[in-house]
HTML snippet that shows the backbone in 3Dmol.js (N, CA, C, O; Angstrom):
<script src="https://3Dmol.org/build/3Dmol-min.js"></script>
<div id="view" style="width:600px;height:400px;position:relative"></div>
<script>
const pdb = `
ATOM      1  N   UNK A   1       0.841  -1.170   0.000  1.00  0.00           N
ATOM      2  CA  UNK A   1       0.000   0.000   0.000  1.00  0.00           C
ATOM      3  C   UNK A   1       0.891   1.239   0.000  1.00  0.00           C
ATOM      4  O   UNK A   1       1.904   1.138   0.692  1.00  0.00           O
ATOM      5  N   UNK A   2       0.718   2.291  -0.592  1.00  0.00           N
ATOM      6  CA  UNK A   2       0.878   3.495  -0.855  1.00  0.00           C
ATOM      7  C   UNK A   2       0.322   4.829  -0.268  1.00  0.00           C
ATOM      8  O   UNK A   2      -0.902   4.756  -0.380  1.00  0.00           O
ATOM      9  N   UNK A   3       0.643   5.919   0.261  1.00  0.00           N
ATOM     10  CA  UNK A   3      -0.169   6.391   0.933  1.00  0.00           C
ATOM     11  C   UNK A   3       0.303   8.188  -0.227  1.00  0.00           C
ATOM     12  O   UNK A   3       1.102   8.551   0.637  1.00  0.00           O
ATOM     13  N   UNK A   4       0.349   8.756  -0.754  1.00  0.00           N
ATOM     14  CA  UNK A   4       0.266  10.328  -1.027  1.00  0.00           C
ATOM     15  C   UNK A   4       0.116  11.128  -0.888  1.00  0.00           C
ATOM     16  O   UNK A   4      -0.749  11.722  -1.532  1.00  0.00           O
ATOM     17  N   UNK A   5       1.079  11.905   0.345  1.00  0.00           N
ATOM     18  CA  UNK A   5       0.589  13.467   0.829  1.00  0.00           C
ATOM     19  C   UNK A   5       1.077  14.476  -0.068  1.00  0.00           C
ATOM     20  O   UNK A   5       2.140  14.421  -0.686  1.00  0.00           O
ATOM     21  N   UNK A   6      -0.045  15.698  -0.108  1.00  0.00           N
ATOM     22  CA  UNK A   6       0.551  16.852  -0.441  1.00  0.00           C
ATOM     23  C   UNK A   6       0.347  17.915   0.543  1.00  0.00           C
ATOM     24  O   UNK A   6      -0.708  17.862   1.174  1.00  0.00           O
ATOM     25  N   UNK A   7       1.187  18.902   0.802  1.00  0.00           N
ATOM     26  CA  UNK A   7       0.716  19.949   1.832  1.00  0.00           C
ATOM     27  C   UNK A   7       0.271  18.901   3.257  1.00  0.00           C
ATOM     28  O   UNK A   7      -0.677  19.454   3.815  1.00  0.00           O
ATOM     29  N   UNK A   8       0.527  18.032   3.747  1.00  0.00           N
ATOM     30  CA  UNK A   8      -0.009  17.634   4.920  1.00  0.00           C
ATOM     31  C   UNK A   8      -1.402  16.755   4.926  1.00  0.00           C
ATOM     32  O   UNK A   8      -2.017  16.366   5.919  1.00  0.00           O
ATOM     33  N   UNK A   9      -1.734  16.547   3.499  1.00  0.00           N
ATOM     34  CA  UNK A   9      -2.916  16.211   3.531  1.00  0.00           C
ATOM     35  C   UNK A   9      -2.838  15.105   2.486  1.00  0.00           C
ATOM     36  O   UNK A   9      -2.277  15.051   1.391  1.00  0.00           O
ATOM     37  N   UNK A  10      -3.745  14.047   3.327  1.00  0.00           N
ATOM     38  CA  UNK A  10      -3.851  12.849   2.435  1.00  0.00           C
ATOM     39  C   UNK A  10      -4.408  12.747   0.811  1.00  0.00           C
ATOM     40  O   UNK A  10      -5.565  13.058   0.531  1.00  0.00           O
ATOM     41  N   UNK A  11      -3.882  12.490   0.260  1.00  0.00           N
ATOM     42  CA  UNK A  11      -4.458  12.698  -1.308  1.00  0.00           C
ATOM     43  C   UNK A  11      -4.780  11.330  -2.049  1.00  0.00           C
ATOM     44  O   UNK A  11      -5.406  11.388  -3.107  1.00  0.00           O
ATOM     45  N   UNK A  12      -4.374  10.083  -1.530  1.00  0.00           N
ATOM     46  CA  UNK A  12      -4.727   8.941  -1.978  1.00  0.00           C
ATOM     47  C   UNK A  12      -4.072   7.458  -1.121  1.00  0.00           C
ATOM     48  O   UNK A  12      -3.100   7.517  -0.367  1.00  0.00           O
ATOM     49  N   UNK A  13      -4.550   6.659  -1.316  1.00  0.00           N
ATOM     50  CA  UNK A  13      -3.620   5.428  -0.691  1.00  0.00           C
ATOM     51  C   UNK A  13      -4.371   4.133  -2.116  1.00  0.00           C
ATOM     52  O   UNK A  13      -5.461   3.597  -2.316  1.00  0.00           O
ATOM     53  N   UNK A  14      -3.090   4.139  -2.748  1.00  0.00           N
ATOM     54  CA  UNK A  14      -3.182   2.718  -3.626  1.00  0.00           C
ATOM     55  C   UNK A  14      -2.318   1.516  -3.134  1.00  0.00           C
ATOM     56  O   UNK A  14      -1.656   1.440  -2.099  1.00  0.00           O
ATOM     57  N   UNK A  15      -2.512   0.439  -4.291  1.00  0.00           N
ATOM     58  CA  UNK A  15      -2.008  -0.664  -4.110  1.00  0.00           C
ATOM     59  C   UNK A  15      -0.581  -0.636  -5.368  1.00  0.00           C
ATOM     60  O   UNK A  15      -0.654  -0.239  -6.531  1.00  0.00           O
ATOM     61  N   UNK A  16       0.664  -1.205  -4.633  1.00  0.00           N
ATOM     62  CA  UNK A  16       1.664  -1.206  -5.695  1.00  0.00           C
ATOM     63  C   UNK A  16       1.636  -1.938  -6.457  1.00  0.00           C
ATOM     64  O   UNK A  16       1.924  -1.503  -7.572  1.00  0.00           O
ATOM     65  N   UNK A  17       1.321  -3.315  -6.373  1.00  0.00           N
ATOM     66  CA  UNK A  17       1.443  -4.496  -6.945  1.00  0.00           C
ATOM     67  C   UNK A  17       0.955  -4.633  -8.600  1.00  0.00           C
ATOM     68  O   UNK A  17       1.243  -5.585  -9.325  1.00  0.00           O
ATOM     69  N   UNK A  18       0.206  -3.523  -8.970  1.00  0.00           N
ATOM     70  CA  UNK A  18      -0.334  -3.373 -10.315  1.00  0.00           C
ATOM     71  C   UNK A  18       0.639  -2.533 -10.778  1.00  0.00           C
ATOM     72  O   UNK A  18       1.227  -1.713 -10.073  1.00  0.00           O
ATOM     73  N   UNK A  19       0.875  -2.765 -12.268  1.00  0.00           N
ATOM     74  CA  UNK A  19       1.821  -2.109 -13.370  1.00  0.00           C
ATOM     75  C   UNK A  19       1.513  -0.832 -13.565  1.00  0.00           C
ATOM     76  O   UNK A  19       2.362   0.054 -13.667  1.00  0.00           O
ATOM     77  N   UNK A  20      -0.522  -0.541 -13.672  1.00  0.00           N
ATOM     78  CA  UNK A  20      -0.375   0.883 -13.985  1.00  0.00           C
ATOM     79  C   UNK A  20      -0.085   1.987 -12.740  1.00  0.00           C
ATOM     80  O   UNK A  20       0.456   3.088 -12.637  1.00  0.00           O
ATOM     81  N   UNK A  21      -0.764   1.040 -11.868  1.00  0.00           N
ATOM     82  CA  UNK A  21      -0.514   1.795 -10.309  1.00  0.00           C
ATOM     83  C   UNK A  21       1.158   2.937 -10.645  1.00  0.00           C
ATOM     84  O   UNK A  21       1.569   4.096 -10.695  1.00  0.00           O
ATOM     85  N   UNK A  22       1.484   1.743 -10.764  1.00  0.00           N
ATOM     86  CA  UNK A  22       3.250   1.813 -10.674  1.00  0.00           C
ATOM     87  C   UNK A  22       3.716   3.040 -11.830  1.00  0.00           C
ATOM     88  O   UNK A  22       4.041   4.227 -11.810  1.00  0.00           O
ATOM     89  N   UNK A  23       3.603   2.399 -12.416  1.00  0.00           N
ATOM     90  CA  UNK A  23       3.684   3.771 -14.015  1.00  0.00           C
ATOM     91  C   UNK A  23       2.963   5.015 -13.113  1.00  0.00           C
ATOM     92  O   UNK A  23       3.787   5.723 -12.534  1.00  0.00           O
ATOM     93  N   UNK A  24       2.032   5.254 -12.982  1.00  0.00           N
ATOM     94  CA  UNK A  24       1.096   6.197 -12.078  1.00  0.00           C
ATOM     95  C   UNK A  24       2.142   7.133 -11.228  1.00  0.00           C
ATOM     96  O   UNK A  24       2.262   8.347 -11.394  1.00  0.00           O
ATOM     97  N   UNK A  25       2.816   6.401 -10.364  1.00  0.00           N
ATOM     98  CA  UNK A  25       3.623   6.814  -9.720  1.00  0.00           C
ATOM     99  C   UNK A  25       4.636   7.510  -9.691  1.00  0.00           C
ATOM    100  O   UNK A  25       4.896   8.532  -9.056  1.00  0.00           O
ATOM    101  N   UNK A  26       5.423   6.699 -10.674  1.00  0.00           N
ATOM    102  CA  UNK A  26       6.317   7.085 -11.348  1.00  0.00           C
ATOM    103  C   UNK A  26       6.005   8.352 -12.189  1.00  0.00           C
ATOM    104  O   UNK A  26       6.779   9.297 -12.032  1.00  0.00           O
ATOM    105  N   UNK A  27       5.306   8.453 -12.780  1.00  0.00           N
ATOM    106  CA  UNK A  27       4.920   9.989 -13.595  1.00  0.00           C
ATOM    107  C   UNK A  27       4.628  10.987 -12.555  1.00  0.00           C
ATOM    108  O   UNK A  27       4.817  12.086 -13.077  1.00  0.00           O
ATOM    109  N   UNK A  28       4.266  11.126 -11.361  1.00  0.00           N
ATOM    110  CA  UNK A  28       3.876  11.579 -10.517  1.00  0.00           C
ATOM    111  C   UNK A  28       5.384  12.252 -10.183  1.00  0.00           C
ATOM    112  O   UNK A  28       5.792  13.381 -10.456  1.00  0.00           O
ATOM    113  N   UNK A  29       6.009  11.226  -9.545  1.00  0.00           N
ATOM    114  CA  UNK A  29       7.297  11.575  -9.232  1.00  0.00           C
ATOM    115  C   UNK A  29       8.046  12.885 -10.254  1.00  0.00           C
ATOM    116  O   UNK A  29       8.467  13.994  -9.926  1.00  0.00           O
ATOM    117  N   UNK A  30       7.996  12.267 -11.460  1.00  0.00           N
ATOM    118  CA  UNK A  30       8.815  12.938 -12.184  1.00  0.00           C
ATOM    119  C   UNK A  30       8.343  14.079 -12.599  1.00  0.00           C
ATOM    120  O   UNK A  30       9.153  14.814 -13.165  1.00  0.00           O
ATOM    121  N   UNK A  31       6.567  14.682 -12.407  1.00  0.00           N
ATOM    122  CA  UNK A  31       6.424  15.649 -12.650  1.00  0.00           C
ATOM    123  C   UNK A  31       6.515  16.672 -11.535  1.00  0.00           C
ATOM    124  O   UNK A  31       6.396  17.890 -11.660  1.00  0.00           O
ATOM    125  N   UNK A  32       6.769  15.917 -10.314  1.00  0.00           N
ATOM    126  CA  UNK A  32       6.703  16.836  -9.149  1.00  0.00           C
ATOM    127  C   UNK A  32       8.450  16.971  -8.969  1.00  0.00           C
ATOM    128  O   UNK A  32       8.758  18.018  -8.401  1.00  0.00           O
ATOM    129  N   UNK A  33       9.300  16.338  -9.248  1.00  0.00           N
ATOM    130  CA  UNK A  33      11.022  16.588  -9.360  1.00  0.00           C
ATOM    131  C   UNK A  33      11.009  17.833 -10.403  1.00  0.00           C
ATOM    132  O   UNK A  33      11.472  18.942 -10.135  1.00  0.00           O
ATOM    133  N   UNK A  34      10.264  17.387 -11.923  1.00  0.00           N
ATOM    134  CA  UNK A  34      10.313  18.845 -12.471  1.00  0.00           C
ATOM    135  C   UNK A  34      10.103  19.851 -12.443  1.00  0.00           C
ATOM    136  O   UNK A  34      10.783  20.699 -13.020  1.00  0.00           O
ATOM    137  N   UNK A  35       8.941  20.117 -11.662  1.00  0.00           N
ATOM    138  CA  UNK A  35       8.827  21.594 -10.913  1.00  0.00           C
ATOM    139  C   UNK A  35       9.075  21.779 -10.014  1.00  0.00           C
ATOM    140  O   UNK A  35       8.245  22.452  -9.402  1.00  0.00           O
ATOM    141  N   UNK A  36      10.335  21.366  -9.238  1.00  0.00           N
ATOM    142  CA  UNK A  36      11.580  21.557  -8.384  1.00  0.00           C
ATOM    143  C   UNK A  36      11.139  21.575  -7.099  1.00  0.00           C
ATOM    144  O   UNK A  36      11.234  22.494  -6.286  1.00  0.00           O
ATOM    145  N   UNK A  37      10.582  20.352  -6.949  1.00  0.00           N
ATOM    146  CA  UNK A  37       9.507  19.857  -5.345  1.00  0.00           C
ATOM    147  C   UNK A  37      10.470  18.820  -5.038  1.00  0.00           C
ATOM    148  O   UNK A  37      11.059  18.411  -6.038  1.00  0.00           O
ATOM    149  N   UNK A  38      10.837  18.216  -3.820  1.00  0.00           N
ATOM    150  CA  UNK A  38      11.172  17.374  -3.279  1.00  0.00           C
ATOM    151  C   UNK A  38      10.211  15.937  -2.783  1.00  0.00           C
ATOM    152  O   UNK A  38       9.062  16.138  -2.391  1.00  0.00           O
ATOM    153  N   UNK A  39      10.627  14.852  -2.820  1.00  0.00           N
ATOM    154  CA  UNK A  39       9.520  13.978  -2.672  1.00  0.00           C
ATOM    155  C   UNK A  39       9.653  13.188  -1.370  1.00  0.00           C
ATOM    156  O   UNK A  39      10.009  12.099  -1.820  1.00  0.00           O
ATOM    157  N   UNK A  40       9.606  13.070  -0.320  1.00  0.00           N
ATOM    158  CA  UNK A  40      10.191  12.454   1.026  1.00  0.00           C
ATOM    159  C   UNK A  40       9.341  11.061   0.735  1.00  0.00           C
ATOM    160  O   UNK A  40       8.380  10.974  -0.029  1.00  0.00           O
ATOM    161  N   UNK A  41       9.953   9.928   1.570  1.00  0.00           N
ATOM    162  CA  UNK A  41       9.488   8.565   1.375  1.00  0.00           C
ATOM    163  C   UNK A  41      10.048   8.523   2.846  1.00  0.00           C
ATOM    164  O   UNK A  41      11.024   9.182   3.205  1.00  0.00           O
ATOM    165  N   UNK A  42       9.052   7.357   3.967  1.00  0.00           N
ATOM    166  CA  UNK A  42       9.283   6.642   4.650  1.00  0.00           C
ATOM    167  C   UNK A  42       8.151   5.863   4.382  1.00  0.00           C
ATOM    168  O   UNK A  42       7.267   5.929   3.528  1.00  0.00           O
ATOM    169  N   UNK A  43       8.449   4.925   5.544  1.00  0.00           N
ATOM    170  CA  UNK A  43       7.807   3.235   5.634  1.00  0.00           C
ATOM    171  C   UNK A  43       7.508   3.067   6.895  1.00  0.00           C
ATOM    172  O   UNK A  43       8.375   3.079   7.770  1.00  0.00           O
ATOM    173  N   UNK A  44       5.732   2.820   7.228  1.00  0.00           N
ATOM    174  CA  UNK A  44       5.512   2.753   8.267  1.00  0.00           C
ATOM    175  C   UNK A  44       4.017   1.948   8.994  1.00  0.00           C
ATOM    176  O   UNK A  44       2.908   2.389   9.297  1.00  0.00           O
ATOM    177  N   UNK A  45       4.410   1.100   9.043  1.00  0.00           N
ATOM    178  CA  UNK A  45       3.105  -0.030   9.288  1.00  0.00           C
ATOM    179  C   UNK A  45       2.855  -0.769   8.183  1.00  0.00           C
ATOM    180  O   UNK A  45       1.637  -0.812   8.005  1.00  0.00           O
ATOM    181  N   UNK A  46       3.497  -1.413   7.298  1.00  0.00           N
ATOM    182  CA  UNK A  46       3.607  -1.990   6.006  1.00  0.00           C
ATOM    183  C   UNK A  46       2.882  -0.909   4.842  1.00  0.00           C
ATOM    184  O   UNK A  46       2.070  -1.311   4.009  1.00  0.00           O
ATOM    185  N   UNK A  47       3.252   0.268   4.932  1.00  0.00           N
ATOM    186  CA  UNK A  47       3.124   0.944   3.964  1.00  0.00           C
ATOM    187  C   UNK A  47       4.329   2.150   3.095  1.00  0.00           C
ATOM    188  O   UNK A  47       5.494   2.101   3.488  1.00  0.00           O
ATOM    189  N   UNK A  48       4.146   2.677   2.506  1.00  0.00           N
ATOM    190  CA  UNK A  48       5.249   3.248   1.994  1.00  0.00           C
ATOM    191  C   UNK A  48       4.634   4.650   1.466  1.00  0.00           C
ATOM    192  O   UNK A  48       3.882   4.629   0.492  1.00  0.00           O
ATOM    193  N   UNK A  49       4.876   5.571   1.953  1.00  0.00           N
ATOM    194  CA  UNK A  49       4.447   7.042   2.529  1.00  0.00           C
ATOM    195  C   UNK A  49       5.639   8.379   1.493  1.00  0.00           C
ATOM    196  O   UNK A  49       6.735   8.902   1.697  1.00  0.00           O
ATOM    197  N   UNK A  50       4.726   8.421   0.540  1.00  0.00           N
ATOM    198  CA  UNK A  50       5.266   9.671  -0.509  1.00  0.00           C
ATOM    199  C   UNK A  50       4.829  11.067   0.465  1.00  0.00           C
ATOM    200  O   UNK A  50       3.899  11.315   1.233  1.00  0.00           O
ATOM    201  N   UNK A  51       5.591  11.535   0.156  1.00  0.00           N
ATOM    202  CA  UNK A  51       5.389  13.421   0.982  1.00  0.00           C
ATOM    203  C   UNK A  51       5.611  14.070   0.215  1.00  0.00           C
ATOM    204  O   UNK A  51       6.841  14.098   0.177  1.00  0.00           O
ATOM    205  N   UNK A  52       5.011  15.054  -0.946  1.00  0.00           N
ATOM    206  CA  UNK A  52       5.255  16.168  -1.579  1.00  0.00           C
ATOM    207  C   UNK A  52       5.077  17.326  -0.791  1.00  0.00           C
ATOM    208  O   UNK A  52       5.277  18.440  -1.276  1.00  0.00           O
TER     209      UNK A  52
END
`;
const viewer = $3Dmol.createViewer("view");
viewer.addModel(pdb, "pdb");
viewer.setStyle({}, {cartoon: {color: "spectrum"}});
viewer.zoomTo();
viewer.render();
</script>
């Protein structure tokens, strides 16, 4: 499971295990690195916690 904050606030929780999930993500990432945002990751209760 996946969890997606922005600003402090929950914005989604998916499942990784699917391809598009994953692609999903990944574009996510790279559009938020391009407009010069930082992306924090920890892991916490079997989940894995994006922070924009």
């Amino acid at each position: 499971m996946i969890e997606i904050w922005i600003n402090g606030r929950l914005l989604c929780e998916i499942e990784e295990n699917n391809d598009t999930n994953r692609e999903a993500i990944e574009d996510l990432e790279r559009i938020v690195r391009k407009a010069g945002y930082a992306i924090q990751e920890k892991q916490e209760d079997n989940k894995i916690i994006k922070m924009i």
